[in-house]
N, C-alpha and C positions, 0 to 999 in steps of 0.2 A: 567301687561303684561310680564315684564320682569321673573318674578319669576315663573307664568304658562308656560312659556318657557323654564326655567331651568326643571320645572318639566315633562312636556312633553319628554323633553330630555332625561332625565332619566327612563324613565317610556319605552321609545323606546328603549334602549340601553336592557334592564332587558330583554325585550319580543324580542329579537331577533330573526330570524331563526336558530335552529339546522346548517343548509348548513354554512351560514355565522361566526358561534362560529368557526365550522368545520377548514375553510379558516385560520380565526383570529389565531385559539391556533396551524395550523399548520408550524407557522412562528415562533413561541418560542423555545428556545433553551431546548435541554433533560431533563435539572435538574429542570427548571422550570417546566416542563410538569406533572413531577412527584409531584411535588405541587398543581399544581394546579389538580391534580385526586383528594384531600381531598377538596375541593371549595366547589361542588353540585355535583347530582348526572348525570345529563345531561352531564355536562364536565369529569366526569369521562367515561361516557357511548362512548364518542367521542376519550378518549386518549386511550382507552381501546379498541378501534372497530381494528384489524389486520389491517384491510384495511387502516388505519389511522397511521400506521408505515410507509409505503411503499408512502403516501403522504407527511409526514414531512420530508424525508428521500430528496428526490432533493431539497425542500429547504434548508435545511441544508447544503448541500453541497454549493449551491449556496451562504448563508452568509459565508461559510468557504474560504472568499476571499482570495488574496494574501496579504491583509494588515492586514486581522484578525485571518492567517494560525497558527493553532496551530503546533504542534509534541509533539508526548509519547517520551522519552529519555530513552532507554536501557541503562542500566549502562551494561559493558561489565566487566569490573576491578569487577564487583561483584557479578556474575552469580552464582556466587559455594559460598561464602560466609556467613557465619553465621550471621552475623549483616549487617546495613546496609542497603539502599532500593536500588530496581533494577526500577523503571521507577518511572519516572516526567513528569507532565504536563507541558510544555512551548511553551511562545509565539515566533513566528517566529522573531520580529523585533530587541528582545536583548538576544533571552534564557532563560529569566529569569522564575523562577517558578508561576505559576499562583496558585497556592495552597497550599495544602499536597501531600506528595508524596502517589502514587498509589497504593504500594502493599511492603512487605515488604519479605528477603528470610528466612520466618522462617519455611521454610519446612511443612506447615500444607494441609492438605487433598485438600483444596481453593489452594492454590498456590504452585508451585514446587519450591523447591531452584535452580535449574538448569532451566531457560527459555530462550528460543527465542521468535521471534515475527513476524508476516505478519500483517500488520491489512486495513480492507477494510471497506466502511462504518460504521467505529464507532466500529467495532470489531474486537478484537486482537487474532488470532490462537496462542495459546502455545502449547508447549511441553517441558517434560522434558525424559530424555532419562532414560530406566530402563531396565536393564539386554540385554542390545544394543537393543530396541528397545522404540519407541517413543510414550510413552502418550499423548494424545493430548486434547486439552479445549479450546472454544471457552470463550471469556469474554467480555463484553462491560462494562469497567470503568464507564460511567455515569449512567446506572442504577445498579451499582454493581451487575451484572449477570454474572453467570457464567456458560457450557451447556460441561458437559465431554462427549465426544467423542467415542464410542465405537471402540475394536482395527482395526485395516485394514485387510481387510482378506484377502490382496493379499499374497502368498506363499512368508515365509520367510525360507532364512538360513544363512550360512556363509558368502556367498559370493556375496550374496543381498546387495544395498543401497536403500533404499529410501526417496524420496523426497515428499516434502507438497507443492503445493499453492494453494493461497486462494483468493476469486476473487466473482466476481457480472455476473451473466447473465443478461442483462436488459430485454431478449423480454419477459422471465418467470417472473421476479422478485426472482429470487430465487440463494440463497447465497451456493456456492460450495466450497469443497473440493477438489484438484485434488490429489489425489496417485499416484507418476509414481514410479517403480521400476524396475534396471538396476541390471543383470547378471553381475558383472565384474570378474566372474573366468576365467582367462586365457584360459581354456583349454576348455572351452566351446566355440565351432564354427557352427552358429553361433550365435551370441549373442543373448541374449531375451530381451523384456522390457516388462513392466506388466503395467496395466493402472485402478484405481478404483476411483470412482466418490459419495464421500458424499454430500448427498442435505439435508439442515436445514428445509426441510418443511417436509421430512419425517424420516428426525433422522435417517437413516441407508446410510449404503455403500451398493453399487451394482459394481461390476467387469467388465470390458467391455471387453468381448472376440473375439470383430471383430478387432482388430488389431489396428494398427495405419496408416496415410496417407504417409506414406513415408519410404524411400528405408532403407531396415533394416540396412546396412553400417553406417546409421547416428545416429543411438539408443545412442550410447556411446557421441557424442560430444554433441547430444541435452542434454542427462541428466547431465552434466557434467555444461552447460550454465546456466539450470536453478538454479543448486546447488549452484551455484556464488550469494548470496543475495544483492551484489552491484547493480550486473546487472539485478537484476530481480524487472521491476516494472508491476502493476496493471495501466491498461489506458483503458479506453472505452469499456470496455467486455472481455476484454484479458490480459491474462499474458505475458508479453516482455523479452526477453534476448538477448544476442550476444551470436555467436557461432563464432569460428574461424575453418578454414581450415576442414567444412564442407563436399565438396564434394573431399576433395584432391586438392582442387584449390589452396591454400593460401589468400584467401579472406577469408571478415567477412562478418557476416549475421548476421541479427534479424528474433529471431524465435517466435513465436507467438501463443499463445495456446487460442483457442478464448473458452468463456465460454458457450454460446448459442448451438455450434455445437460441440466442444470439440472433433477442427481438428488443426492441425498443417498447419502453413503458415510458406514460409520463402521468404524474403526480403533482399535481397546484400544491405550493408550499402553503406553510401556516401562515394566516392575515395579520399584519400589526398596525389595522387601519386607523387605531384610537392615538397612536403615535406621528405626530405631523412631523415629526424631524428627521433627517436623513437616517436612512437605516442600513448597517450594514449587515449580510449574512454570512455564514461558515457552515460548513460540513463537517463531523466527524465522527468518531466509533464513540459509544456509549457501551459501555458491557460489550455485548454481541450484538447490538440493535446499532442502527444510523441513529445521529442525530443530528437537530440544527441549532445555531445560536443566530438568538437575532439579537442586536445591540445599536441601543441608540443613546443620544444625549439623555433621554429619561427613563429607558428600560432596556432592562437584561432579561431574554427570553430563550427559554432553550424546549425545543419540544423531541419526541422521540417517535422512531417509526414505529408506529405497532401492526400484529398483521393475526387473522383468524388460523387457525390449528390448517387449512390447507390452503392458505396463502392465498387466497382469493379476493378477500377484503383488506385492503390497508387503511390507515388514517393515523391522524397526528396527534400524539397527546402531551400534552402541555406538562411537563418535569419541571420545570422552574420558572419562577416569576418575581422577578424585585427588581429595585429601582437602580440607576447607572451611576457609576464615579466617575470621573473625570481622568482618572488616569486610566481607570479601563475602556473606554469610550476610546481615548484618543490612540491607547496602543494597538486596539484594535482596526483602527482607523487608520493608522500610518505603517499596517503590516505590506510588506511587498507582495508581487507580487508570485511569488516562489514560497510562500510560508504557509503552511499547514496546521490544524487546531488538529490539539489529541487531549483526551482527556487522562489526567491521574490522580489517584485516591496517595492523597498525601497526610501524614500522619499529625503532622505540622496547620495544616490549613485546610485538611478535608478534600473535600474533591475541586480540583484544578483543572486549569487549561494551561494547556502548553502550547505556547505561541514564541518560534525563533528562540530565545534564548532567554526571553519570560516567563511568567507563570502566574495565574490569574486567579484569583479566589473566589470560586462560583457566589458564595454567601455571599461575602466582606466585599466585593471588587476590591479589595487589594491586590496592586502590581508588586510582586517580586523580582528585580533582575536576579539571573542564576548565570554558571558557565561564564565568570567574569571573565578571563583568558581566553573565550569562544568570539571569536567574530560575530559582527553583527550582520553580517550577509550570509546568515546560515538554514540550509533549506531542512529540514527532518525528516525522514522515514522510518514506518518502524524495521525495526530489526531481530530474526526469530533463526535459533541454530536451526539448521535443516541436513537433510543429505541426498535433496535433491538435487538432479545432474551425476551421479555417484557412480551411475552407471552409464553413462553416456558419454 
């Protein structure tokens, strides 16, 4: 009996439903996925279906917990460099490297010697800058893909900047580019901004010539916020930054470039008027909500976006409140400008910040250094297996 029941067992597991493989292989991690296409032909037929990216894609995020959080490591000290690698795989909880390193600056056709990074679901926007102007390449590391970018056709010249972010619509499912480009010639009154929108599902740029949602006065300090890559993170559909002294007020804002409607929101941050000393602020993910830290010589404040069941009311609610240390004050204070806040639930000290190559104790302000062997010119992103690009 016993052995007709191993065998039956087996015999059920073999003759599964397609639906059920479907479920099972969409909970395995990228690299595996890619193995398992050489299995059979049915589990190739399932890793291989488009619509079957876009289903492993929120699990994924979802095992990408705060205890299993990776990040890509930008070496910044080695951007321009002949030898050398410019990013590493590491774990959230020590830094330390999880493999090989990722790519290496040997200037070849595959990779720029000069790179930045935005990376959103599993894939990293580069560019390397070439006769002042920016080539651009999508890549996703875990299935070694890479999808070069055709140029921006927004009108360039002299006296043009522009900017990239790169971001998730969720009600389409579909992975954007945004181009913004700022006039900043002087002598142009008044100013212009230009706006063009790459979508991955159809491989080209399109220009948007209806303008933008807001009073042209503010063209300059919007592009100005997002150009700041500290302050600019990807959260729930949207691009975030601060802006300062927006309307003439002397207040700060978060502005908001939502990817779905690809409008501008803006948002007055939380007040810390009872604090006379210099304050500095950060963006970053909380759970699944934004957050912000505010930190001065005598207070450590962090508040969290919240928002009504159909997103129509926002406002900011106050998550932490206690008084500042001196070594957290000052590491916050002497972060570059390329460094990023991510929060981690650490087992060790509870919930942290992650700043460069430290780690901050939301309670205690105790500084940790971590990643002793890690340069100290090191910029963070997170890092999520995907198998988008897989088909393209």
């Amino acid at each position: 009996m016993e052995m007709m029941s191993k065998k039956k067992t087996k015999t059920s597991i073999k003759y599964l439903p397609l639906e059920i493989w479907t479920l099972i292989l969409a909970r395995m991690p990228g690299k595996t996925l890619l193995r398992f296409r050489s299995v059979c032909k049915p589990w190739c037929s399932i890793i291989d279906d488009p619509d079957f990216v876009y289903l492993h894609l929120p699990l994924s995020n979802m095992n990408n917990n705060t205890k299993n959080k990776l990040f890509v490591a930008f070496d910044i000290a080695r951007w321009t460099c002949r030898k050398g690698n410019l990013m590493t795989i590491r774990r959230a909880d020590n830094l330390k490297k999880t493999g090989h390193n990722l790519m290496s600056s040997s200037g070849t056709d595959d990779f720029p010697k000069s790179v930045n990074g935005l990376s959103c679901n599993g894939l990293i926007l580069m560019w390397q800058i070439i006769d002042n102007k920016k080539k651009l390449r999508l890549w996703n590391p875990s299935i070694r893909k890479t999808l070069l970018i055709p140029p921006c056709p927004i009108p360039s010249h002299l006296h043009n900047k522009t900017e990239f972010v790169f971001g998730f619509a969720p009600s389409t499912k579909e992975h954007k580019i945004l181009a913004i480009t700022f006039d900043e010639n002087p002598n142009t009154q008044p100013k212009d901004m230009f706006f063009a929108v790459y979508t991955l599902s159809d491989q080209r740029w399109s220009v948007r010539n209806n303008g933008f949602n807001v009073e042209r006065s503010c063209f300059e300090h919007i592009f100005w916020s997002i150009s700041r890559r500290s302050d600019t993170i990807f959260c729930q559909g949207a691009v975030h930054s601060m802006a300062y002294n927006l309307y003439g007020d002397n207040k700060k804002y978060l502005v908001s470039l939502d990817f779905d409607s690809e409008k501008f929101t803006f948002l007055e941050l939380p007040d810390s008027s009872d604090d006379k000393s210099y304050t500095r602020m950060f963006l970053f993910i909380l759970g699944e909500s934004l957050a912000v830290l505010s930190i001065s010589q005598k207070y450590t404040r962090i508040w969290v976006l919240e928002h009504d069941d159909g997103g129509n009311k926002v406002w900011w609610s106050l998550w932490f409140s206690g008084g500042s240390t001196r070594d957290g004050h000052d590491l916050f204070m002497r972060a570059n400008p390329y460094s990023r806040v991510f929060y981690y639930d650490s087992s060790d000290y509870g919930g942290c910040l992650i700043i460069g190559k430290n780690c901050y104790c939301i309670a205690s302000g105790q500084v940790k250094e971590r990643g002793k062997s890690m340069r100290s010119d090191i910029r963070l992103e997170t890092y999520l297996e995907s198998l988008v690009l897989l088909h393209k």
